[in-house]
PAKETI-868285 format. One record per residue (C-alpha): residue in three letters; chain; x negated, y, z negated. Coordinates in pm, whole numbers, m for minus. Layout:
BEGIN
SITE,Ala,A,X,Y,Z;
...
This chain:
BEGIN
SITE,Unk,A,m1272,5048,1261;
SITE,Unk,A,m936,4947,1150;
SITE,Unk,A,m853,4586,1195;
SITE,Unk,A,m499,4484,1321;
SITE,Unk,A,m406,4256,1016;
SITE,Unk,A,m74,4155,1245;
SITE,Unk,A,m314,3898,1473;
SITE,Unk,A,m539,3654,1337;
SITE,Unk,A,m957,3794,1289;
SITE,Unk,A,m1149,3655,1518;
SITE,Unk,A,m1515,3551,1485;
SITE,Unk,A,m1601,3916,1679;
SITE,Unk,A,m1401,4078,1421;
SITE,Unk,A,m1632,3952,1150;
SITE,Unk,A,m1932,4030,1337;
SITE,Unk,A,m1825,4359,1397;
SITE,Unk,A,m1747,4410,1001;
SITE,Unk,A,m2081,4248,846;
SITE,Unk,A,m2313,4402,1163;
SITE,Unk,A,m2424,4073,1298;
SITE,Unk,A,m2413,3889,1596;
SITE,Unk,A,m2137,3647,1678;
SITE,Unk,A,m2397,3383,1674;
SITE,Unk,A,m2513,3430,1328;
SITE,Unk,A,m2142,3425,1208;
SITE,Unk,A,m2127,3104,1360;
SITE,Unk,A,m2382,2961,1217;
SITE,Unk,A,m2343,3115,833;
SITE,Unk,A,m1998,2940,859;
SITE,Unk,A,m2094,2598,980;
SITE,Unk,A,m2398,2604,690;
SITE,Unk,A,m2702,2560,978;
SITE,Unk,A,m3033,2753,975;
SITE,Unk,A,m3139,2956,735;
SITE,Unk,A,m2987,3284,734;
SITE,Unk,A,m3125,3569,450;
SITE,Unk,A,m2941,3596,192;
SITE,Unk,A,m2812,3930,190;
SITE,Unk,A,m2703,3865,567;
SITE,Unk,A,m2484,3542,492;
SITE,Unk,A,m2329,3727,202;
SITE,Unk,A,m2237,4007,436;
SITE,Unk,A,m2036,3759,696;
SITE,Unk,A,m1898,3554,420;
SITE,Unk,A,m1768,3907,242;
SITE,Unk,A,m1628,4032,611;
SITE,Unk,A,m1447,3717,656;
SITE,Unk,A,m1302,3713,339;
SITE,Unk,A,m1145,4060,369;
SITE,Unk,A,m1047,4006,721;
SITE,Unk,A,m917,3648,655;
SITE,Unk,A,m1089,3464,928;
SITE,Unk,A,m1029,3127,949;
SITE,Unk,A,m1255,2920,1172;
SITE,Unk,A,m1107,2734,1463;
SITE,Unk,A,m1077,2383,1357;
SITE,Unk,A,m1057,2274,1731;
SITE,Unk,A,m1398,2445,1794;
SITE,Unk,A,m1531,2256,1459;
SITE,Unk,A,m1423,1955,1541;
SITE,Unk,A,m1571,1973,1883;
SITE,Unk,A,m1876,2100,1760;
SITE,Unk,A,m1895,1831,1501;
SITE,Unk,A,m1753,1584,1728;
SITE,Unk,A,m1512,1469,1402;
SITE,Unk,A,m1189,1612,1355;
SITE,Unk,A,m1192,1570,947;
SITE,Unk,A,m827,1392,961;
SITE,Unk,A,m730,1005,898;
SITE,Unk,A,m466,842,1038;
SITE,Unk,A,m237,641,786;
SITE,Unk,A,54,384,930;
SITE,Unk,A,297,197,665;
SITE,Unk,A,517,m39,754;
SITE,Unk,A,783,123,647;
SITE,Unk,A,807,448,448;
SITE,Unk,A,1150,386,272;
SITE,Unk,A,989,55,91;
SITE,Unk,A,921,184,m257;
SITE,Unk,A,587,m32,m251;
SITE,Unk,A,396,248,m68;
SITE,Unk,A,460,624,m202;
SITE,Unk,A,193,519,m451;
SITE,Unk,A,m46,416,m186;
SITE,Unk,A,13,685,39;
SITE,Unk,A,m26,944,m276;
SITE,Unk,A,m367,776,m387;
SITE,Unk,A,m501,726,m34;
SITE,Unk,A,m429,1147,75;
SITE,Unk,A,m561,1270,m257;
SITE,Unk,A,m881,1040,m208;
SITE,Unk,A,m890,1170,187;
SITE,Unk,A,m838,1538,17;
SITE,Unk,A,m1115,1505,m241;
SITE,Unk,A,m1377,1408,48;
SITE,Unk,A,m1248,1682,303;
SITE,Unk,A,m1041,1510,506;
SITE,Unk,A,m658,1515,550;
SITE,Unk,A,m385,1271,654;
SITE,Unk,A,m181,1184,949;
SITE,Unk,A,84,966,832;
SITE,Unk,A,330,729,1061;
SITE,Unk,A,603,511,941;
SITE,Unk,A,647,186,1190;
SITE,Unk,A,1022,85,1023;
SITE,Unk,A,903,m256,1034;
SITE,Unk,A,819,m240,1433;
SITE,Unk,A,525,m399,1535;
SITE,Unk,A,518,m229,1868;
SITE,Unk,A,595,88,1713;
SITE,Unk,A,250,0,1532;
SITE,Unk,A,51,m12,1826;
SITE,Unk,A,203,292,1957;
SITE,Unk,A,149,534,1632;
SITE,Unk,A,m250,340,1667;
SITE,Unk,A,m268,471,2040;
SITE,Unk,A,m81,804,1965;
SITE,Unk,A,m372,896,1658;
SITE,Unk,A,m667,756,1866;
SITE,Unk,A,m526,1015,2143;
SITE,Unk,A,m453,1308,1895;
SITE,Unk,A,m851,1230,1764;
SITE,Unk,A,m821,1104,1426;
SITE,Unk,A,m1194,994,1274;
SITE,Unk,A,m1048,691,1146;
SITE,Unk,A,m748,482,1072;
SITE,Unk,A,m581,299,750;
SITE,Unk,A,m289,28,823;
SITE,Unk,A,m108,16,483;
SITE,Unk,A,127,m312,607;
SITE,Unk,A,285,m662,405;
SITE,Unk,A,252,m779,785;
SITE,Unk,A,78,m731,1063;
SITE,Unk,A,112,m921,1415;
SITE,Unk,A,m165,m1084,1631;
SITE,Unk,A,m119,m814,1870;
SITE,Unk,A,m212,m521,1602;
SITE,Unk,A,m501,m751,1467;
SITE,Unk,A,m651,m795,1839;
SITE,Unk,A,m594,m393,1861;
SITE,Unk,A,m765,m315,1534;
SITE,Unk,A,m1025,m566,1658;
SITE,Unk,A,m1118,m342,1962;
SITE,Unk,A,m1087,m8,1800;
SITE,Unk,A,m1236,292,1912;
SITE,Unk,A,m1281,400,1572;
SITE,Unk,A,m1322,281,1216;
SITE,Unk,A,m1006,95,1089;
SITE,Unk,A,m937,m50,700;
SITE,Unk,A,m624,m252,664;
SITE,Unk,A,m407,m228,351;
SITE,Unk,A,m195,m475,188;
SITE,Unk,A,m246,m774,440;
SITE,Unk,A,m409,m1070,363;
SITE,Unk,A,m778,m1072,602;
SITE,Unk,A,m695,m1306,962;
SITE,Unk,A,m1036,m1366,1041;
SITE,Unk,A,m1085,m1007,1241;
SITE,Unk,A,m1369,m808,1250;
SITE,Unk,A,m1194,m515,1034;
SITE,Unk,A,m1209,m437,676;
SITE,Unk,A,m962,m519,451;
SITE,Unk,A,m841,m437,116;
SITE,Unk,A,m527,m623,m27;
SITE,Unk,A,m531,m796,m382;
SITE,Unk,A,m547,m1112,m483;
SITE,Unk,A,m178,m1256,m414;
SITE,Unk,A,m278,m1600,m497;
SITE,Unk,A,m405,m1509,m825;
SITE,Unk,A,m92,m1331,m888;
SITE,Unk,A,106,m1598,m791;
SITE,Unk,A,m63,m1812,m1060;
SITE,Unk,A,21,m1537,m1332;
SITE,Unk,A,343,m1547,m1303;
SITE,Unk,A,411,m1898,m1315;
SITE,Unk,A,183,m1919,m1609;
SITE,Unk,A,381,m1650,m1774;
SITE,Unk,A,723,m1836,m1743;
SITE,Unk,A,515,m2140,m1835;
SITE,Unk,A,396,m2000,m2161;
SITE,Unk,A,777,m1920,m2233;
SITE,Unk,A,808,m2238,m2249;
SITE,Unk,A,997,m2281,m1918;
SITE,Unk,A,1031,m2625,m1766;
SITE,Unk,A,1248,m2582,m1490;
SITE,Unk,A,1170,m2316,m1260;
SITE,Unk,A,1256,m2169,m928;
SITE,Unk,A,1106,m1916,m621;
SITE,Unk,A,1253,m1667,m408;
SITE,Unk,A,1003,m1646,m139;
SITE,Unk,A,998,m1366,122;
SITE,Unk,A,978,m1347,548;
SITE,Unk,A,709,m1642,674;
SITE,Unk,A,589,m1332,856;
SITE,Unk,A,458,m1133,545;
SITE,Unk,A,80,m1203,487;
SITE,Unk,A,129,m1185,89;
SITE,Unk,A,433,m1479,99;
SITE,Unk,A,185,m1807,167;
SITE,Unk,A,m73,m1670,m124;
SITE,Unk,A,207,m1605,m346;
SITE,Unk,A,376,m1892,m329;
SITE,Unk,A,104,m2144,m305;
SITE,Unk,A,m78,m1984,m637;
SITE,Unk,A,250,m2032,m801;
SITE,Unk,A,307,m2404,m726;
SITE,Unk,A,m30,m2476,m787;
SITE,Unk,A,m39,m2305,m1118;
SITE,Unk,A,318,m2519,m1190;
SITE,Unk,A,130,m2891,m1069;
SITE,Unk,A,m165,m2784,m1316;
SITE,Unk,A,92,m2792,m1591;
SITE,Unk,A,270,m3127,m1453;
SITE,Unk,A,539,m3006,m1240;
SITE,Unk,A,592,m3212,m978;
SITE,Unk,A,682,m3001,m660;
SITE,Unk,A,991,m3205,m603;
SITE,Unk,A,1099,m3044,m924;
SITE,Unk,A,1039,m2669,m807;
SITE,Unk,A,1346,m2541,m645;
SITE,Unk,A,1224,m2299,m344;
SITE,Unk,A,1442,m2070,m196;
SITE,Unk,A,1378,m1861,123;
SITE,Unk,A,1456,m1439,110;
SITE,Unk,A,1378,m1168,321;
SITE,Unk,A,1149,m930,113;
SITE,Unk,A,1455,m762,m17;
SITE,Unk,A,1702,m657,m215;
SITE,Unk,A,1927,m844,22;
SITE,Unk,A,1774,m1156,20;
SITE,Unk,A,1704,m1203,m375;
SITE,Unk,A,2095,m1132,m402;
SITE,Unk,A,2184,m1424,m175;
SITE,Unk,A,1861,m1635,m301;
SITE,Unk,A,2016,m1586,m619;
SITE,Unk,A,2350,m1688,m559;
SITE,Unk,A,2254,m2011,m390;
SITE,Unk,A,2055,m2106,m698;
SITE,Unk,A,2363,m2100,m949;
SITE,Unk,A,2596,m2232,m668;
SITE,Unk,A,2330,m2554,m626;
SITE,Unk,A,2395,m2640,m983;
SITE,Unk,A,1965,m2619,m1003;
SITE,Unk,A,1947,m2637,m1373;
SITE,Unk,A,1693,m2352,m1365;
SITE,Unk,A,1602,m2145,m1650;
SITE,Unk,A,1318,m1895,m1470;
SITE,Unk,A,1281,m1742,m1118;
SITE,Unk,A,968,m1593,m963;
SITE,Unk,A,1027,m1365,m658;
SITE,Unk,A,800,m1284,m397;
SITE,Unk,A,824,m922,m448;
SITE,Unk,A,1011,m653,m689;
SITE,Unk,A,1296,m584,m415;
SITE,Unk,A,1362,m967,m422;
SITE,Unk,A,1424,m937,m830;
SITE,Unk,A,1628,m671,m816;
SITE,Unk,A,1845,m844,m608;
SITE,Unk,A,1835,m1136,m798;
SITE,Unk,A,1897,m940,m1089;
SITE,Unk,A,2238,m823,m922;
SITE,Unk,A,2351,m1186,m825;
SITE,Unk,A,2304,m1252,m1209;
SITE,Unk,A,2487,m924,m1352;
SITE,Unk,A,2806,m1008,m1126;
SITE,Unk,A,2798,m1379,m1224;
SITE,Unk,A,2768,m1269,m1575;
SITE,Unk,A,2462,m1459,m1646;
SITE,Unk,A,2267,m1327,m1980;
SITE,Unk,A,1873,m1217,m1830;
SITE,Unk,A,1678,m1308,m2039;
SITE,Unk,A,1889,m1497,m2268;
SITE,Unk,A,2019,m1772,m2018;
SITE,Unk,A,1746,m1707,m1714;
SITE,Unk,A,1408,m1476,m1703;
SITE,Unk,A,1375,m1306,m1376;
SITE,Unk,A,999,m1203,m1289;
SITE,Unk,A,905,m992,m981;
SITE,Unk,A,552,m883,m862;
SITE,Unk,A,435,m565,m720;
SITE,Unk,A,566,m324,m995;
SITE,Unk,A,704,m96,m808;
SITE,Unk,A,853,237,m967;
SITE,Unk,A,1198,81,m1030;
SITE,Unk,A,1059,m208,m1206;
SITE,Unk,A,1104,m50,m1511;
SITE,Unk,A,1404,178,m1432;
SITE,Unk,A,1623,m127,m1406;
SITE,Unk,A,1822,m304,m1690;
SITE,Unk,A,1708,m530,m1816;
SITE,Unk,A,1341,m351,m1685;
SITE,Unk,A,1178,m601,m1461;
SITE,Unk,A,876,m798,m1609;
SITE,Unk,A,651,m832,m1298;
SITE,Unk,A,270,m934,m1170;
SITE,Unk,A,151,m583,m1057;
SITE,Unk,A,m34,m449,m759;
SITE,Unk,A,m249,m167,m822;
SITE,Unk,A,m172,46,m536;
SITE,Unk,A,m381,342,m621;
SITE,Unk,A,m685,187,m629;
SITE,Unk,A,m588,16,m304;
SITE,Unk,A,m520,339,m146;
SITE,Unk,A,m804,485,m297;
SITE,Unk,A,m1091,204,m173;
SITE,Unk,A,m961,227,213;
SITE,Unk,A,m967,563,201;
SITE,Unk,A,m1384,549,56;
SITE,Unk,A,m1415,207,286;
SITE,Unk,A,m1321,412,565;
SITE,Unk,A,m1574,724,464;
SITE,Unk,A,m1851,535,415;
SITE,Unk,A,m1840,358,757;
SITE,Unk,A,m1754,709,906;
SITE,Unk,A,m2088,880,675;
SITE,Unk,A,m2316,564,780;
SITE,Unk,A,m2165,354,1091;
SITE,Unk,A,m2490,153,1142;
SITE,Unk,A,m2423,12,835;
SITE,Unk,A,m2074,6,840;
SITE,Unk,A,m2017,m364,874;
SITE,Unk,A,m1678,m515,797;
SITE,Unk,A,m1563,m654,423;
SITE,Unk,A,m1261,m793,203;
SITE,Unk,A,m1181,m615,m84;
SITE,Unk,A,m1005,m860,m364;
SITE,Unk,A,m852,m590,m599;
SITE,Unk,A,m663,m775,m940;
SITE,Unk,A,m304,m801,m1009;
SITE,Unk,A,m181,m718,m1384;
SITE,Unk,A,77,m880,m1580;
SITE,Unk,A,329,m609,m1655;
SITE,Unk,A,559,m815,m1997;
SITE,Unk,A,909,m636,m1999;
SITE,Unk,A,1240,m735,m2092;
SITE,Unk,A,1403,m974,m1756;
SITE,Unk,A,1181,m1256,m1922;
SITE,Unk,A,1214,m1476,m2265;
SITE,Unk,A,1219,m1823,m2430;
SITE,Unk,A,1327,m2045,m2239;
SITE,Unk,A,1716,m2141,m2349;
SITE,Unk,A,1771,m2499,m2567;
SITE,Unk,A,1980,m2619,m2320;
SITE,Unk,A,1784,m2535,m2006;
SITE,Unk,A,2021,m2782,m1765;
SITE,Unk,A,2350,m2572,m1855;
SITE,Unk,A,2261,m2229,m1717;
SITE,Unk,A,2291,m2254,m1357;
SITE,Unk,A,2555,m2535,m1424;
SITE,Unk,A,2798,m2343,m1646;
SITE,Unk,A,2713,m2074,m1410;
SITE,Unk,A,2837,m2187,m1130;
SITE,Unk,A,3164,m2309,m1265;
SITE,Unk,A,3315,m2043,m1427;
């Protein structure tokens, strides 16, 4: 027989070419029963020369699981989540699935929707890699048809897993950082109300500053957006308040970057006249100038445990029962932080009158 190499084998094709039944190439393929030896080596030999692939739709039917995870971030273009996304499809990879991957832009509706369109297109499970996520996409999640972990979002109180790291811990490090530097007078760029990381943050930072004898009255707060944006303007109202400060935490790298800009145009020395620290670490951290000292997130590991907190309840969903997963921060020392200056009440004030 000559085979038509033009059109894909089919599953005759390699019955034909090892002299079995269609039934016993079926069920070589799929590994069930116990075939002799000689015989499965015959169909796996015909359908590597004829370069049969099985039909995934008939797998996944037969199997009732389609092998593929669904992965929404809240927005693809934030530099946060590349390593995530990287982490979490090698991780699906290495345990035989693969990856269906939305971007929401930052729309919570547009969340729902990409949940409803995977549920529909038969995804096993579903990851929400997100800084925020709305009551209506918790009550969703809540109610899912199939197994959901949430990434990157402080836990509400739902019946879901979750794996996000410990913000208020990292919060704390960073004020205890620009503590140790001997800074007296510090400030914080916070980000939206709506991210889940921005209470944790903030409150492990003020805490960490009334443990040293801060009052909060002295901590100068400022409200951002999560970006670069917002630690630009955040900046500038800080040297155009006259604040005195000589450190600033931001809620997130973006935020510092910003800042970082409001300080190069105004000609302020970093770290010489004001330290700058970020948290997250994402890739630019360090590609900056002066490179961005920051609290880190370890996003691989994040992406990595949804992606096995998602397998295991898929492998054993009797015993799948819902958990938090705390993963550390890490201090990441680079050059936007120092000393604090001798005269710490000049900076800003100099600042904003030249």
């Amino acid at each position: 027989m000559v085979t038509d190499h033009r059109t894909p084998a089919t599953i005759r094709d390699v019955a034909e070419r090892a002299g079995v039944s269609t039934a016993t190439v079926s069920r070589v393929l799929a590994g069930v029963g116990n075939p002799k030896a000689d015989t499965a080596a015959a169909v796996m030999r015909a359908a590597e020369e004829l370069g049969y692939r099985p039909s995934g739709v008939a797998r996944s039917l037969r199997m009732k699981r389609t092998q593929t995870l669904g992965l929404i971030v809240t927005d693809i273009q934030n530099p946060f989540f590349p390593e995530l996304v990287q982490a979490a499809d090698q991780a699906a990879r290495d345990r035989g699935y693969s990856i269906i991957l939305g971007s929401a832009a930052y729309d919570e509706h547009r969340v729902v929707e990409y949940l409803e369109l995977m549920v529909d297109r038969r995804v096993d499970g579903l990851i929400i890699a997100s800084s925020q996520v709305s009551d209506e996409t918790w009550r969703w999640l809540s109610h899912s048809p199939v197994p959901v972990v949430v990434a990157n979002a402080e836990a509400n109180g739902a019946s879901v897993s979750v794996i996000t790291s410990d913000n208020r811990a990292g919060g704390a490090m960073s004020a205890r950082h620009l503590l140790g530097l001997g800074h007296r007078r510090l400030a914080y760029i916070r980000g939206f109300d709506s991210f889940t990381a921005d209470v944790p943050r903030f409150e492990g930072f003020r805490d960490a500053c009334r443990d040293a004898g801060i009052p909060d009255d002295d901590l100068v707060v400022v409200r951002g957006d999560g970006g670069f944006d917002g630690g630009e303007r955040g900046m500038a109202h800080l040297l155009n308040a006259n604040a005195g400060v000589t450190a600033v935490a931001c809620h997130n790298d973006l935020t510092a970057i910003g800042a970082l800009r409001a300080l190069r145009s105004a000609r302020v020395r970093v770290p010489a006249e004001l330290s700058v620290i970020g948290c997250d670490d994402i890739a630019a951290a360090s590609w900056v100038v002066p490179a961005l000292t920051t609290v880190g997130q370890q996003k691989a590991e994040m992406g990595t445990a949804a992606v096995e907190r998602l397998a295991a309840a898929l492998d054993n969903p009797d015993a799948a029962e819902p958990a938090s997963v705390v993963i550390p921060m890490v201090l990441r020392v680079r050059e936007s932080t120092g000393p604090a200056p001798q005269a710490p009440d000049a900076v800003a004030g100099q600042t904003a009158n030249r």
